[in-house]
N, CA, C and O of each residue as an XYZ file, in Angstrom:
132
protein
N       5.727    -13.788     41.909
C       7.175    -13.889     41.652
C       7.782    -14.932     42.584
O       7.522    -15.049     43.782
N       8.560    -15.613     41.927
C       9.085    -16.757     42.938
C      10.705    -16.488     43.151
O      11.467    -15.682     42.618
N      10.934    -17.661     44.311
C      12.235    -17.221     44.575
C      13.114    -17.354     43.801
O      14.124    -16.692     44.038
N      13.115    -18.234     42.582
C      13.611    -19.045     41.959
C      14.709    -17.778     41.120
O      15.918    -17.636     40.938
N      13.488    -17.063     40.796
C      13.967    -15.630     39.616
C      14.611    -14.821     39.821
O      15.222    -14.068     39.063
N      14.509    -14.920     41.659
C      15.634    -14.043     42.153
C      16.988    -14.471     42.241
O      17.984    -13.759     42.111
N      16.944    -15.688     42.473
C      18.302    -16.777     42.895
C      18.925    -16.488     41.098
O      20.126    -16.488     40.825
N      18.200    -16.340     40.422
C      18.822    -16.837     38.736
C      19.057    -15.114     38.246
O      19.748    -14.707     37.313
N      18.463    -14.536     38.945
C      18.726    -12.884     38.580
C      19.939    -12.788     39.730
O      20.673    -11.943     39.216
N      20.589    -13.186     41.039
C      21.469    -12.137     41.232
C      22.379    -13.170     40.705
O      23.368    -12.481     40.452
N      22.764    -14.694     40.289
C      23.495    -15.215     39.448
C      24.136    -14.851     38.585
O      25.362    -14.909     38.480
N      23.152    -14.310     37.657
C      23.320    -13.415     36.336
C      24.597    -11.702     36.698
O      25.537    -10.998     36.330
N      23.752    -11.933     37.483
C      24.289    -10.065     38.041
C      25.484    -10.279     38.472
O      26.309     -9.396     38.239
N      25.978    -11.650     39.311
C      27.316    -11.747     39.389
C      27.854    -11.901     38.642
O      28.716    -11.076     38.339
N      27.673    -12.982     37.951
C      28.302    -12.861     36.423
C      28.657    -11.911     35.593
O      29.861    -11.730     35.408
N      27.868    -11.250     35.040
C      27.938    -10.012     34.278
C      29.267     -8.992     35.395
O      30.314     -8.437     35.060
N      28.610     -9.115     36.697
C      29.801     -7.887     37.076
C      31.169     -8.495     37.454
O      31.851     -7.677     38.072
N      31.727     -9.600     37.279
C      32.753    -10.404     36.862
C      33.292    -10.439     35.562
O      34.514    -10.487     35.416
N      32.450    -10.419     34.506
C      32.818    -10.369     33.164
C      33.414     -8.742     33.433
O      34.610     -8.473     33.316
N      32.331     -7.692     33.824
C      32.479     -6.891     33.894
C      33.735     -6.486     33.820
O      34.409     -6.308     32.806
N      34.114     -6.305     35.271
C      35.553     -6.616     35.832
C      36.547     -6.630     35.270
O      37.354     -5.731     35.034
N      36.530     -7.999     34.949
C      37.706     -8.673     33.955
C      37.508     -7.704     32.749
O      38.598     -7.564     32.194
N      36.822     -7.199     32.320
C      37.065     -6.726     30.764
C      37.712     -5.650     30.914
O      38.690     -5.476     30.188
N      37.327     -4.584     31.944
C      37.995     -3.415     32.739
C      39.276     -3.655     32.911
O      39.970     -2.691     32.588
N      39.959     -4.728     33.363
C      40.977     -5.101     33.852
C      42.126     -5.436     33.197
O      43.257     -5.158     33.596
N      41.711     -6.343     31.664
C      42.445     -6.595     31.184
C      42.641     -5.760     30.152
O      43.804     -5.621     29.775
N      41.251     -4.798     29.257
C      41.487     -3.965     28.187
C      40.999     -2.745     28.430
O      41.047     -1.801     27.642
N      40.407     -2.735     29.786
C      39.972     -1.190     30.215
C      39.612     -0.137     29.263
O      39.902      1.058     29.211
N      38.909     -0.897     28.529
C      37.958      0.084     27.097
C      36.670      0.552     27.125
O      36.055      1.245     26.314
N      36.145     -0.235     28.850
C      34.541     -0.384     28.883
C      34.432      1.352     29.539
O      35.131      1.923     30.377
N      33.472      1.736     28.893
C      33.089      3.473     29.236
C      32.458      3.129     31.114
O      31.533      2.455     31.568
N      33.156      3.692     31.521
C      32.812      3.374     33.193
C      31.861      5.052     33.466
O      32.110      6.233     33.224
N      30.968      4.460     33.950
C      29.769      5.780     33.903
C      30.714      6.910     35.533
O      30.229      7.978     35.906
């Protein structure tokens, strides 16, 4: 496993929990566990 996959996996993960976020935020429809 290289580093590379990690750098592009927690990328992703920020992303997503930004989209996240924002979707919560603005239409707060997302089922929050």
């Amino acid at each position: 496993m290289s580093t590379g996959w990690l750098i592009v996996w927690s990328l992703v993960g920020a992303a997503q929990a930004q989209r996240a976020a924002r979707s919560i935020a603005d239409h707060d429809e997302v089922d929050r566990p």
